[in-house]
C-alpha positions as CSV (number, residue, x, y, z in Angstrom):
1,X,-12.7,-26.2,-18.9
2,X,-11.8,-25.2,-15.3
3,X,-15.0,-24.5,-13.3
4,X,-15.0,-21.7,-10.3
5,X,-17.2,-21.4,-7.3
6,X,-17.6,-17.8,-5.9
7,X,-18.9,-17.1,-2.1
8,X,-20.5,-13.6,-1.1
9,X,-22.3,-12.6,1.7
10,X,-23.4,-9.3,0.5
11,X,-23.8,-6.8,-2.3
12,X,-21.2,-8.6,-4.7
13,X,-19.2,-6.3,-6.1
14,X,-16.4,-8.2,-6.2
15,X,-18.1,-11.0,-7.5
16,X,-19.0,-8.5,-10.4
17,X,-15.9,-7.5,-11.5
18,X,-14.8,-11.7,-11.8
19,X,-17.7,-12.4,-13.7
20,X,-17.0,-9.2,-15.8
21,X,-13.3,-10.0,-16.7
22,X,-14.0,-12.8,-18.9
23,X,-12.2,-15.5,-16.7
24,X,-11.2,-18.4,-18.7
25,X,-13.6,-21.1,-17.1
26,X,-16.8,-21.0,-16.0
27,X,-18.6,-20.0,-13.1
28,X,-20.7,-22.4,-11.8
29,X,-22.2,-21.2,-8.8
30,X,-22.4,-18.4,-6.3
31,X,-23.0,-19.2,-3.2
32,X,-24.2,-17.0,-0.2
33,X,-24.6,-17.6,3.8
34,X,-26.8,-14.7,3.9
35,X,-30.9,-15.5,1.5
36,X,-30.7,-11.7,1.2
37,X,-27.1,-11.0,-0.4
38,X,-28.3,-8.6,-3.2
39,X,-25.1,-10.3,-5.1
40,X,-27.2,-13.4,-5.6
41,X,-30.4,-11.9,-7.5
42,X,-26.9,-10.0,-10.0
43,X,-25.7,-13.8,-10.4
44,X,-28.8,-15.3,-11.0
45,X,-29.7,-12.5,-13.9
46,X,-26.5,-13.5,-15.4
47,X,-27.6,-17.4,-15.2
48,X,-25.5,-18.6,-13.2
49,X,-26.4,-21.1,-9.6
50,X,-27.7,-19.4,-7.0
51,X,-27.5,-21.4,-3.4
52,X,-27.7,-20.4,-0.1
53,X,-26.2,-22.3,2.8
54,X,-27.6,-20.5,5.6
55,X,-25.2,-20.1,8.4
56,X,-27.9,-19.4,10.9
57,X,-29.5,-22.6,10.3
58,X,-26.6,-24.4,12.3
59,X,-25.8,-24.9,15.8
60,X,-22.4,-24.9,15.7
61,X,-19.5,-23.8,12.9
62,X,-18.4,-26.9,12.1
63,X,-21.8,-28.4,11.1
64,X,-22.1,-25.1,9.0
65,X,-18.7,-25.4,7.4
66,X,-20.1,-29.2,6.4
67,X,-22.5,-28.4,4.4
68,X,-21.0,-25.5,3.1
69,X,-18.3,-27.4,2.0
70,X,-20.7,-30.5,0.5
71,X,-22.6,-27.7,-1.7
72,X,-19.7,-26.1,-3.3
73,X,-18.4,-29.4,-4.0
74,X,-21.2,-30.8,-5.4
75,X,-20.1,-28.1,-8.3
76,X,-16.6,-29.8,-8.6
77,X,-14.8,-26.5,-8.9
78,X,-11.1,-25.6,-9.9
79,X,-10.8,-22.4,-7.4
80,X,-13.1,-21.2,-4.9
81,X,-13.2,-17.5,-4.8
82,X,-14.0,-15.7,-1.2
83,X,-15.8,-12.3,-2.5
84,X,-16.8,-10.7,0.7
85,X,-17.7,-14.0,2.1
86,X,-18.2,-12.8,6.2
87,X,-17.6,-16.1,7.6
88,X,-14.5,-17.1,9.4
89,X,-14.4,-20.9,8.0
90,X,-12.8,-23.7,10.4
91,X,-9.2,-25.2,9.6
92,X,-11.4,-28.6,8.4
93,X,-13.3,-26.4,5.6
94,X,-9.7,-24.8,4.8
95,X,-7.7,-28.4,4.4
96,X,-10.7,-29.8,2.8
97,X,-10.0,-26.8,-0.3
98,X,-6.5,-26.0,0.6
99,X,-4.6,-24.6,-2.6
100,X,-7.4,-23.7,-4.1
101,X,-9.4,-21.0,-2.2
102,X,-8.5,-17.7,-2.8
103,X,-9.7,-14.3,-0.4
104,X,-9.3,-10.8,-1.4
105,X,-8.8,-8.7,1.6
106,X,-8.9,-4.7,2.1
107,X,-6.0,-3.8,3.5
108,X,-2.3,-4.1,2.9
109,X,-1.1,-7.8,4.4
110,X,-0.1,-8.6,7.5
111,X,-1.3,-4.6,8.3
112,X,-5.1,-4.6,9.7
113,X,-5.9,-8.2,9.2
114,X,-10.2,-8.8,10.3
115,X,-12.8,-6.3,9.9
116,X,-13.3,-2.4,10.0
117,X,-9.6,-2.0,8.3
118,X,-10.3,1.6,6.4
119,X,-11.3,3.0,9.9
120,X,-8.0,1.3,11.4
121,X,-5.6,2.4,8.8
122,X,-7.0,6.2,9.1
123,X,-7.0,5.9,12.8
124,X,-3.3,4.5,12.7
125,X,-2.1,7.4,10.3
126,X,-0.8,5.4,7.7
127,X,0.4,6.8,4.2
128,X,-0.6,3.7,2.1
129,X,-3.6,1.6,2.3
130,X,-5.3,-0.8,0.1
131,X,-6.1,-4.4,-1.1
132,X,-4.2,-8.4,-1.0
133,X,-5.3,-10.9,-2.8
134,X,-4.0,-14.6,-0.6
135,X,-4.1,-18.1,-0.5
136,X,-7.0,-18.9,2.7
137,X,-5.0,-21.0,5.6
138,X,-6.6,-21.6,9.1
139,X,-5.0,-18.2,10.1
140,X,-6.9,-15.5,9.8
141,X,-6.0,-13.3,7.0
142,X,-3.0,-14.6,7.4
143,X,-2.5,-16.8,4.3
144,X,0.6,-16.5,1.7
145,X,0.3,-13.0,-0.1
146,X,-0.3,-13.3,-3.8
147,X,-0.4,-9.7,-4.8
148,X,-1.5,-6.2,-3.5
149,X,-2.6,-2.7,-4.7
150,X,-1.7,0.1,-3.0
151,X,-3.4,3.4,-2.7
152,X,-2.1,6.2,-0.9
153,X,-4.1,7.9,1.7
154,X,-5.1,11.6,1.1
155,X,-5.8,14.6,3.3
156,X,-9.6,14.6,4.2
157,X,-9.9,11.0,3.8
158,X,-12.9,9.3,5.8
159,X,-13.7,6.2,6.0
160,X,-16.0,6.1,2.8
161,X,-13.6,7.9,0.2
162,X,-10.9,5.7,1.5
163,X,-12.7,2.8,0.7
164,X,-14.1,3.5,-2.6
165,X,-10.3,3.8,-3.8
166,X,-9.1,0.7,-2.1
167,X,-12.8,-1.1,-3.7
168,X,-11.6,0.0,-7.4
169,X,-8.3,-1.1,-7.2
170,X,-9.8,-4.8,-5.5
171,X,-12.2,-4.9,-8.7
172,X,-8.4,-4.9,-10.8
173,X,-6.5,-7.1,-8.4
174,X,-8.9,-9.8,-8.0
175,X,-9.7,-10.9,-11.9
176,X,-6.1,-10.1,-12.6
177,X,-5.0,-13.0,-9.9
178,X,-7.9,-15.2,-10.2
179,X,-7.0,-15.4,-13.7
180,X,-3.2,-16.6,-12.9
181,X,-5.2,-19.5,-11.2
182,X,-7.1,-20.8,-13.8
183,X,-4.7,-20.2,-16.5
184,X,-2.2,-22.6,-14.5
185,X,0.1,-20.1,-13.7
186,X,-0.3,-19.4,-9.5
187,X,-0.1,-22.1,-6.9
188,X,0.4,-22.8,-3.5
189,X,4.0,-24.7,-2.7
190,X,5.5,-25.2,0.5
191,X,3.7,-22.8,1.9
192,X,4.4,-19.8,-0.4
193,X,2.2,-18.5,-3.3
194,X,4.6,-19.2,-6.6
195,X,3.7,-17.8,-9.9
196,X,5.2,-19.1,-13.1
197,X,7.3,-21.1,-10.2
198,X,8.8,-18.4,-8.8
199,X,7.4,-16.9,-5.4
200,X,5.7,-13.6,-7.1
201,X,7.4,-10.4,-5.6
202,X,7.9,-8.5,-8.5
203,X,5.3,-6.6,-10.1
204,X,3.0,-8.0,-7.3
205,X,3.0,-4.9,-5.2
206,X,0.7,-2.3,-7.7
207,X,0.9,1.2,-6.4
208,X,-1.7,3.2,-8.7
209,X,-0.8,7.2,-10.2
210,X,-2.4,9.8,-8.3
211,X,-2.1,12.9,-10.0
């Protein structure tokens, strides 16, 4: 059976929703950089590992990205799932695990790449916002694009409706690809995400009805 690793930093609602879905493997850790992520108390009611590696126990990145990576191999996982993990990891931590760690992302790929991205994309004036799923490479955010969800951006949007919508459609998106994963389907060749071994452009792009 494959076996998955999930990393959170915070509330894990994304971590949620891939526990939810029924994945076909098991999960058999989550693992956090922050002792109070309330996402670890949720994983540990389910039974699942708990671990925290501590970022602020480390001098430097790389020493942090050492152990990080010695825990989550320790649980021999398939796929390593970024779920809000708020940690840029170094290029060594992303070869050691390279075509298989995932991160799901809240905005629309290459657009608003890094943090604060519903503020940006309001700020910016754009008509459709919302979520990519991607393989992790050194670059930040800037992995091959596996799928996205789309949401358009109403009149009277802040920052907090905005991001509710975008949240809903990542709790879809993620399982949905994370699935593709462990079922064999997705992988990472020559540099380009291939599903069923074609590069997946169509049906990748989900725009959801508004009515």
């Amino acid at each position: 059976m494959k076996r998955y690793v999930i990393l959170i930093s915070g509330r894990g609602s994304n971590m949620e929703s891939l526990l939810d879905a029924g994945l076909p493997g098991v999960c058999a850790a989550v693992i956090s950089n922050r002792p109070d992520a309330a996402g670890l108390a949720l994983a540990a009611a389910r039974g699942i590992a708990t671990v925290t590696v501590d970022h602020r126990d480390f001098a430097a990145r790389e020493d942090f990205d050492a152990a990080l990576a010695t825990e989550i191999e320790r649980h021999a996982p398939d796929l390593v799932l970024l779920a809000g993990f708020m940690r840029i990891l170094g290029e060594g931590f992303v070869r050691r695990f390279e075509g298989r760690l995932l991160n799901i992302h809240p905005s629309l790929l290459p657009a608003f790449s890094g943090i604060k991205t519903h503020a940006r994309a309001l700020a910016a004036g754009v008509r459709l916002h919302g979520c990519s799923v991607h393989f992790v490479t050194p670059a930040l955010d800037g992995g091959p694009i596996i799928a996205q969800a789309a949401v358009p951006v109403q009149a009277g949007d802040d920052e907090a409706s905005l991001a509710a919508r975008v949240l809903a459609e990542e709790h879809l998106l993620y399982p949905r690809v994370a699935r593709w994963f462990l079922e064999g389907r997705l992988a990472l060749c020559d540099g380009r995400a291939r599903l069923d071994g074609e590069t997946p452009v169509s049906g990748a792009l989900r725009v959801p009805h508004v009515a």
